[in-house]
C-alpha positions as CSV (number, residue, x, y, z in Angstrom):
1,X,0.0,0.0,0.0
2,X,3.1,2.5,0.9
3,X,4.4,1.6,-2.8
4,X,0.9,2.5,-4.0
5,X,0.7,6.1,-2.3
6,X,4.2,7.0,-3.3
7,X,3.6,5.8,-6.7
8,X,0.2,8.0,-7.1
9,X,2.4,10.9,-5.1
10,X,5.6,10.6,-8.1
11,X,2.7,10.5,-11.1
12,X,1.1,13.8,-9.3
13,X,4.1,15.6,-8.6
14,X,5.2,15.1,-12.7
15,X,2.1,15.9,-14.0
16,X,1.9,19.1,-11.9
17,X,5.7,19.8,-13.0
18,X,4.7,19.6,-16.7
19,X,2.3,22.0,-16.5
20,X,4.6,24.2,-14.2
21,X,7.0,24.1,-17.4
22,X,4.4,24.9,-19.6
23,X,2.7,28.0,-17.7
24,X,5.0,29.4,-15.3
25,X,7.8,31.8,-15.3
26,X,9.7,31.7,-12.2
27,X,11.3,34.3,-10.3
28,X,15.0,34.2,-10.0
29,X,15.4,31.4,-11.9
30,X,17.2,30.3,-15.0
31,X,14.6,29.3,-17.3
32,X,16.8,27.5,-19.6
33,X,17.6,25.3,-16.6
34,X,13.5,25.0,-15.3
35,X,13.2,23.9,-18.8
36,X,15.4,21.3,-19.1
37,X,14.6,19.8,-15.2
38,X,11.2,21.4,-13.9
39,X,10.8,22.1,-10.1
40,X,12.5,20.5,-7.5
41,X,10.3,20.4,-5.0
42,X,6.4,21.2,-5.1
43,X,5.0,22.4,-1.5
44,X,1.6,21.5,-0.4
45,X,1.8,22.2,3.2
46,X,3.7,23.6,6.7
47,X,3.9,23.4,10.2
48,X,5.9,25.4,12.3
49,X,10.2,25.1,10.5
50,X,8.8,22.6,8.3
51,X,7.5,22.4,4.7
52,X,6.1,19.1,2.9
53,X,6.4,18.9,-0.2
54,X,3.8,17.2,-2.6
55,X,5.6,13.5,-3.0
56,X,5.3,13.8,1.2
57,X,8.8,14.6,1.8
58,X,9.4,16.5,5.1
59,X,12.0,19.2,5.1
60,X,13.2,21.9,7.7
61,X,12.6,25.4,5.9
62,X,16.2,27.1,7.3
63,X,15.6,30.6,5.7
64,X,12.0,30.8,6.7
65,X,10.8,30.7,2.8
66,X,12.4,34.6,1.6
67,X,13.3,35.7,5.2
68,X,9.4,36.0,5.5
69,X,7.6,33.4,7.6
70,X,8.7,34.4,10.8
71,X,5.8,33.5,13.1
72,X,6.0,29.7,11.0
73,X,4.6,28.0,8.9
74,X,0.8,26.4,8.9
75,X,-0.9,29.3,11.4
76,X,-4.3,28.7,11.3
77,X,-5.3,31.8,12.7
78,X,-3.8,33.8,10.1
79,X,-6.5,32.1,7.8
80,X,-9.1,32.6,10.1
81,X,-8.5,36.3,10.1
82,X,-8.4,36.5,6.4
83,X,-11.6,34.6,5.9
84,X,-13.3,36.4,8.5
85,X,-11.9,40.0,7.0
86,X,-12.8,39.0,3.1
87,X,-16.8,37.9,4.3
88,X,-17.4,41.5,5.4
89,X,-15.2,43.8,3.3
90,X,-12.8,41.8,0.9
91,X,-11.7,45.2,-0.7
92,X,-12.3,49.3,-0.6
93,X,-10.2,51.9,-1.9
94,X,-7.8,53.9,0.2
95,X,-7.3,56.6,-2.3
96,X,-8.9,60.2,-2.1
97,X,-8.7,59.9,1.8
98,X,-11.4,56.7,2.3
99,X,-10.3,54.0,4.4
100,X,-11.3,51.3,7.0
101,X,-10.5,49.3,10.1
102,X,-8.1,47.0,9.6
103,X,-5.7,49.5,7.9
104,X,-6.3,52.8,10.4
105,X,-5.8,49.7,13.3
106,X,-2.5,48.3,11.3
107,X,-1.1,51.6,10.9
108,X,-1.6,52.6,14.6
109,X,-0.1,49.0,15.5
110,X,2.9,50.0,12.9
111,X,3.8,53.2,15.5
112,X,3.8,51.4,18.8
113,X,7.0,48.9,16.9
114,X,8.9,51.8,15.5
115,X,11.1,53.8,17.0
116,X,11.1,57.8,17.6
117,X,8.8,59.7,15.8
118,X,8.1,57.3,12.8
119,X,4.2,57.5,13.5
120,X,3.0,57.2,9.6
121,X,2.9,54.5,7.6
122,X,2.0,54.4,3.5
123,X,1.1,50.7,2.5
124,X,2.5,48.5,-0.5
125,X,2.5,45.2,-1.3
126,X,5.8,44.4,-0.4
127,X,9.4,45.9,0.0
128,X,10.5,46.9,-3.8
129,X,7.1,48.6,-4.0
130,X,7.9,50.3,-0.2
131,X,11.6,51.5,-1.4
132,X,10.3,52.5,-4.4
133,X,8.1,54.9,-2.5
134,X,10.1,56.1,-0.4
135,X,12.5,56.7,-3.0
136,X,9.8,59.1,-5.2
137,X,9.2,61.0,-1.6
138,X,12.0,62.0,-0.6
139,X,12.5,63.5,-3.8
140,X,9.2,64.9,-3.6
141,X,10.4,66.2,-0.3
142,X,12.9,68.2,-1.1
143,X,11.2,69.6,-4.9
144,X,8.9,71.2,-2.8
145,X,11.2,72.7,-0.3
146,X,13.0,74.5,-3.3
147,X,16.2,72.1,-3.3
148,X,14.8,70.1,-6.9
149,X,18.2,69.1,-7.7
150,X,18.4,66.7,-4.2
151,X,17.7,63.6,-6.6
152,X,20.6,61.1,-5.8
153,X,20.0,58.3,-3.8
154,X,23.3,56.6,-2.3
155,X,23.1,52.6,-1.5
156,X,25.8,50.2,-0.5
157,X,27.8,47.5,-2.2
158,X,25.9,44.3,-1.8
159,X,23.2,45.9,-0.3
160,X,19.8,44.5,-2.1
161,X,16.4,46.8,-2.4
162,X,14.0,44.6,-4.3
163,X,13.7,44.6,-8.5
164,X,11.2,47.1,-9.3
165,X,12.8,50.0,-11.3
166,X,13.7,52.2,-8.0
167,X,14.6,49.2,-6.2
168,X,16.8,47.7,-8.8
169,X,18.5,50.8,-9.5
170,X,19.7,51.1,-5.5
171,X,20.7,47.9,-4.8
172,X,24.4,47.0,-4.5
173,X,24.7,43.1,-6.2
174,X,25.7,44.0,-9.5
175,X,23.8,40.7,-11.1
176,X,20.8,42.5,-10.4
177,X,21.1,45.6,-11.8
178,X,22.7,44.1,-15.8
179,X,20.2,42.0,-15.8
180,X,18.3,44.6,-17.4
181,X,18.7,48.2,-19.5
182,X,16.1,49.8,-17.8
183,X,17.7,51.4,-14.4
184,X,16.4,54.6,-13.2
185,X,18.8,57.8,-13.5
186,X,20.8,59.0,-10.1
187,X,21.7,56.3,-7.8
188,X,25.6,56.0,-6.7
189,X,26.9,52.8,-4.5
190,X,29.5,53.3,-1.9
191,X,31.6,50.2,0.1
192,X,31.1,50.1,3.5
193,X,33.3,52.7,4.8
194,X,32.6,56.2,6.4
195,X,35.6,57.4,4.7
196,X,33.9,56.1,1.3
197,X,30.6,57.8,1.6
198,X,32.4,61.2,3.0
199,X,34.2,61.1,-0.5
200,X,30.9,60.1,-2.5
201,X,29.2,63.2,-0.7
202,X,32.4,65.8,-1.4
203,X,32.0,64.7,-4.9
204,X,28.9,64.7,-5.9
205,X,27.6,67.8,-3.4
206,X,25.7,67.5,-0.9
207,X,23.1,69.6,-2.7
208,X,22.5,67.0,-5.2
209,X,21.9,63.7,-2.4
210,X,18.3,63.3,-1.1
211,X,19.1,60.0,0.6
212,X,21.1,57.3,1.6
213,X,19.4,53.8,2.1
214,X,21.1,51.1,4.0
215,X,19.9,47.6,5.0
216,X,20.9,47.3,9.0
217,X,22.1,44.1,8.1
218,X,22.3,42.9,4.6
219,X,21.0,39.6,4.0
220,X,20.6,39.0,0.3
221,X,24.2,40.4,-0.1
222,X,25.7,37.9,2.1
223,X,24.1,38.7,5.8
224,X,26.5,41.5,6.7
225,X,26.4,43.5,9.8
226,X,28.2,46.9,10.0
227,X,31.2,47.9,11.0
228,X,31.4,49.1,14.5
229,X,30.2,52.4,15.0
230,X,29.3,52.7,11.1
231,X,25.3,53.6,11.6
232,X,25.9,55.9,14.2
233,X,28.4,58.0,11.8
234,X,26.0,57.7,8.9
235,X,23.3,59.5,10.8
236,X,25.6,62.5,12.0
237,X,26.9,62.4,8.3
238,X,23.3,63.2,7.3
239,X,22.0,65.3,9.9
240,X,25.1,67.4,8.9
241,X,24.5,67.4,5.1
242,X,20.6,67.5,4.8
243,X,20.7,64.1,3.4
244,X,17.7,61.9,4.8
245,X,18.3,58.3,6.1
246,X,16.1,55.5,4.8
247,X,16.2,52.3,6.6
248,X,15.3,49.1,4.7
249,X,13.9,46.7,7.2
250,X,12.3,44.4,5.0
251,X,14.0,42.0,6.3
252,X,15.6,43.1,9.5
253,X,12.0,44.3,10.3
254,X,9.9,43.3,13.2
255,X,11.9,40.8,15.6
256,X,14.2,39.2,13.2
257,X,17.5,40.2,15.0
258,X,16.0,40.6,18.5
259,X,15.1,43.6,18.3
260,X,11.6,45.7,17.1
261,X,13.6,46.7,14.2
262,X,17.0,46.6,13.4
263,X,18.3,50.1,13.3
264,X,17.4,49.6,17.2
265,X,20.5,47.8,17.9
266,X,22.6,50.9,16.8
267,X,20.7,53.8,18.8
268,X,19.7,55.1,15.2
269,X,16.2,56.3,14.1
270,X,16.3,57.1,10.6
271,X,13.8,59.3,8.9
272,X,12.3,56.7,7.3
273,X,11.9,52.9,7.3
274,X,11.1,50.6,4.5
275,X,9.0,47.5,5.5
276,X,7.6,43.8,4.2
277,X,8.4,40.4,5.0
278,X,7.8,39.8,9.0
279,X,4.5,42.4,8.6
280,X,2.7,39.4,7.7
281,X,5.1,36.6,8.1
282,X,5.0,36.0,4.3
283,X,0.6,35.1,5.0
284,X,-0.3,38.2,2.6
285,X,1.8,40.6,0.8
286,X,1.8,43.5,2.1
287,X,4.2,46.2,2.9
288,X,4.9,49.8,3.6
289,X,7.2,53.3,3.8
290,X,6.9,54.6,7.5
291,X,7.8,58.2,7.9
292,X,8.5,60.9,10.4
293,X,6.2,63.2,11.7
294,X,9.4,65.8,10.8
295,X,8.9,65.0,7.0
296,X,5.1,64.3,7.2
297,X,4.6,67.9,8.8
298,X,7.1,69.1,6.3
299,X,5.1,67.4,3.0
300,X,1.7,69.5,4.6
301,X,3.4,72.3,5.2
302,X,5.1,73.5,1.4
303,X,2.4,71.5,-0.4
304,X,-1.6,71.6,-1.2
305,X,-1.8,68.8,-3.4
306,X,-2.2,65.1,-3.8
307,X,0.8,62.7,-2.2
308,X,0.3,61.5,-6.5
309,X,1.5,57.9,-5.6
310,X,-0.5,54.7,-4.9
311,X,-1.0,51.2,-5.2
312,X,-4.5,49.7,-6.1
313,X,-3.4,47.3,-3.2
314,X,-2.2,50.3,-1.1
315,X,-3.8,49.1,2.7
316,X,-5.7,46.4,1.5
317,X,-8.2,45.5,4.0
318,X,-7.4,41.5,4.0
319,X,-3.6,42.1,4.2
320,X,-4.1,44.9,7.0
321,X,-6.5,42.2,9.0
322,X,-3.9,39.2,8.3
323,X,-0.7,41.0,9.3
324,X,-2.4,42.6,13.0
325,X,-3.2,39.0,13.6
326,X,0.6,37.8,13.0
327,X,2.1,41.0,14.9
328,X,-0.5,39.7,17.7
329,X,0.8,36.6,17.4
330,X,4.6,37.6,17.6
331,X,3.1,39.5,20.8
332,X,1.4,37.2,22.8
333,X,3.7,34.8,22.1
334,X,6.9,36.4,23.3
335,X,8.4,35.4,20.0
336,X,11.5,38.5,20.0
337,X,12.6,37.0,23.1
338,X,12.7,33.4,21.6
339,X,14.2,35.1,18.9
340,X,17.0,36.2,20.8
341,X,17.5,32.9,23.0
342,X,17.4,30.6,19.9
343,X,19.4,33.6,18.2
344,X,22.5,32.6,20.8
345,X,22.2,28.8,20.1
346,X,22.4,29.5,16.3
347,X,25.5,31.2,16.7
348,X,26.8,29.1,18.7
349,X,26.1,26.6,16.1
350,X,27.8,28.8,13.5
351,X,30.7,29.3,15.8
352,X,31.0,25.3,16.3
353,X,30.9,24.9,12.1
354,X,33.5,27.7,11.9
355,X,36.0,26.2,14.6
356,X,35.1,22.6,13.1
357,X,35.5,23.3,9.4
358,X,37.9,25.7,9.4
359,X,35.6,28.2,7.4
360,X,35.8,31.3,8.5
361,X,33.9,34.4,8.7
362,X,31.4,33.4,11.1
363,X,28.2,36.5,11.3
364,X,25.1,37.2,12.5
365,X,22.9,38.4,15.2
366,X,19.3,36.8,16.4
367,X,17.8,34.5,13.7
368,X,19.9,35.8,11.2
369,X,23.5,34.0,10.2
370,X,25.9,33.0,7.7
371,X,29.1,31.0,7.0
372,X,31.3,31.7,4.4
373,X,33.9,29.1,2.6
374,X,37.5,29.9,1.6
375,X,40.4,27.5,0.7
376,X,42.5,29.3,2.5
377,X,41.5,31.7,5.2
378,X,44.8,34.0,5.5
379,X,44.7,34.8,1.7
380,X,41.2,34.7,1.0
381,X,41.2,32.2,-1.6
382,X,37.5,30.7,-2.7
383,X,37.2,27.1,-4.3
384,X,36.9,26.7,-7.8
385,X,33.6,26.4,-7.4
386,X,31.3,26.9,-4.6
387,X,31.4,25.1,-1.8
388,X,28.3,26.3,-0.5
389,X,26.3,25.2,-3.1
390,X,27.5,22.0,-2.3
391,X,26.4,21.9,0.6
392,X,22.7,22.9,-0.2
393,X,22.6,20.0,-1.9
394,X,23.8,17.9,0.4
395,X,21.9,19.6,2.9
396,X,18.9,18.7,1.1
397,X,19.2,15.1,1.1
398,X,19.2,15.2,4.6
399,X,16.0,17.1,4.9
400,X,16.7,20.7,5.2
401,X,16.4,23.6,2.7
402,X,18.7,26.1,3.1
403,X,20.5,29.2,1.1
404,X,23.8,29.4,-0.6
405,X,25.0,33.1,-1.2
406,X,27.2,32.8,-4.5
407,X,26.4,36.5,-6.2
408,X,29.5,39.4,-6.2
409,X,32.0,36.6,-5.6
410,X,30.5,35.0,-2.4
411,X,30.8,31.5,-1.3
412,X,28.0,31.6,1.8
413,X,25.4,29.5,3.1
414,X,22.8,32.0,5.1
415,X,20.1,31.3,7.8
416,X,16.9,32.7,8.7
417,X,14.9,30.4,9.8
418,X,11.0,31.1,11.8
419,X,10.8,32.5,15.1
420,X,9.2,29.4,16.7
421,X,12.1,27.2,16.0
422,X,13.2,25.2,19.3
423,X,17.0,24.5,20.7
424,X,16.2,21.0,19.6
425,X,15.3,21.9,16.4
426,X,18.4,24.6,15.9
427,X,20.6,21.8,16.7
428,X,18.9,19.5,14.4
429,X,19.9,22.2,11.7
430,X,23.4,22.9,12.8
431,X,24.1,19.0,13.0
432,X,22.4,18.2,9.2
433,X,25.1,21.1,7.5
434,X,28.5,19.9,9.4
435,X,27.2,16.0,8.2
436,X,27.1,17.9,4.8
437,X,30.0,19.8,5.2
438,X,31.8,17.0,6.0
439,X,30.8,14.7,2.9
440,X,31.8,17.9,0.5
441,X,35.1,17.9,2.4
442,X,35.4,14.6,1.3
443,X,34.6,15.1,-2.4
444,X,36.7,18.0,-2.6
């Protein structure tokens, strides 16, 4: 009977992946390649770190999805409040000043997790929609306070922003940005180095820079914290050249490093943050731009007319009600602190594959880590090809899906994975990538 079911599982999964060849175009994916081999894995289902896929395999889901599904996987309740939002208003308008509940609730909920006097929140459905607008702001911002030629937007290396136009344009992984011809005019990359923007602001003028946009920590780039001291600097740097800080905490957002958000583990409120991901652990897509009451009250006071930017999606009333449940959740549940308890034993894990494998380059803070792989740690030297790929694969066999990093000359494996996850469950985790490790030692 077993033999039956996975039989009748294999001739379901390679129908469905013929007609996944057929109609879809995947993101981030070669298509050639998708071609040639279809999907490797078709999910039907999750529970807490865990995804199944549709042949019934169980797997541990290490970078919760896209960094999203912080609360886990398989949350009924999320559901519930979708369901229960969609039978009495699935959709209304929030343009030309209507609204409703769930979205005035949402953005009131938004200003008791951020920090200073970020009390306003403008929705999107997700973070290269919520960069984008904050990018068109804050040159909005300073058109109407006479300085028009405060366009430029400075990002970091490796630093990623999503791949709408704006977004694609400021982030720092070169891959993204040749993929295509259409990048928007005046964004300029600096390394991460006060020394590097001071130069980038001397040249350029200070009169020309309307913002600088940093990831706290980068994740897509490599998960990179900041030098010491680096956020700290930035902000003065601003302050001191009427340059506005923009924060991108789609992923840092929300509890992922410990913290509310995190620009809180620097002392540093920016001006504005950019938002996604842990809003709704990943249940709906929504996102948003949160902004000061210094540039709201600024926007009302040198202009009459419409804020002409919006999303048909903008506060959607199902996504609103869906992501107050999931903050609720992470609440009641006491999830930051978890975050930050299971956040020790993960680096500690880290720190044990580091001192094990001779890796190197150990980094991360809460749920939020990454390895990196060099031949030889004093010069540097990466494989000939990448190890951490490698290991994904490995990794996989095992029963875990997890991330390899191999963009802008990287070699590194990265970790998110959901805020529920137990010590157990970390060590499970840490003990399925040294087995792998260890077997592409071997190979190598």
């Amino acid at each position: 009977m077993a033999m039956q079911v996975n039989n009748e599982a294999q001739v379901k999964f390679e129908k469905l992946a013929e007609l996944d060849k057929k109609h879809f175009l995947h993101p981030s994916t070669p298509i050639k390649q998708h071609m040639e081999k279809g999907p490797g894995l078709i999910f039907t289902e999750g529970e807490g770190i865990y995804l199944k896929d549709v042949r019934g395999r169980k797997l541990i889901d290490s970078l919760s999805s896209l960094w999203n599904v912080n609360i886990g996987h398989g949350r009924s309740e999320l559901g519930v409040a979708a369901m229960e939002q969609i039978s009495k208003l699935g959709f209304s308008s929030t343009f030309a000043g209507n609204s409703h509940e769930p979205v005035i609730k949402l953005a009131q909920k938004v200003a008791e997790w951020t920090p200073g006097d970020l009390n306003t929140t403008f929705f999107t459905s997700g973070g290269s929609e919520s960069n984008d607008t904050a990018f068109k702001t804050v040159r909005h911002y300073w058109k109407i306070k006479g300085q028009p030629n405060k366009t430029k937007i400075i990002s970091r290396s490796l630093s990623y922003h999503g791949v709408a136009m704006g977004a694609t344009s400021a982030t720092g992984i070169e891959p993204f940005r040749e993929f295509t011809t259409s990048l928007a005019q005046g964004f300029l990359y600096v390394d991460s180095s006060i020394k590097s923007l001071k130069a980038m602001i001397e040249n350029e003028g200070a009169e020309n820079i309307a913002a600088f946009i940093s990831e706290p920590i980068q994740g897509s780039g490599g998960v990179n914290p900041p030098p010491e001291g680096y956020f700290e600097e930035v902000r003065k740097i601003c302050d001191e050249n009427d340059i506005l800080f923009i924060a991108d905490e789609v992923i840092c957002g929300f509890g992922r490093t410990g913290e509310n958000f995190g620009m809180n583990l620097f002392g540093v409120v920016p001006d504005i943050i950019c938002m996604a991901k842990g809003i709704s652990s990943g249940y709906a897509p929504i996102g948003g731009m949160v902004i000061s009451d210094s540039i709201k009250n600024e926007l009302m006071e040198h202009y009459d007319g419409n804020f002409w930017h919006g999303y048909t999606y903008s506060g959607h009333p199902m996504c609103a009600a869906v992501a107050l449940k999931n903050l609720e959740i992470i609440e009641n549940e006491n999830m930051i602190q978890n975050v930050r308890d299971m956040g020790e034993e993960l680096q500690k894990g880290l720190k044990y594959l580091e001192e094990t494998h001779d890796m190197g380059n150990r980094r991360g803070v809460g749920l939020l880590g990454a390895i990196e792989f060099f031949k030889d740690l004093e010069t540097k030297e990466r494989y000939a090809e990448p190890v951490s790929a490698k290991v994904v694969a490995k990794a996989l066999d095992r029963g875990l899906l997890g991330r390899s990093i191999v963009y802008g000359g990287q070699d590194t494996l990265a970790f998110a994975p959901p805020f529920c996850i137990t010590k157990e469950e970390v060590e499970t985790m840490i003990s399925i990538i040294d087995d792998s490790i260890m077997e592409v030692k071997k190979e190598l």
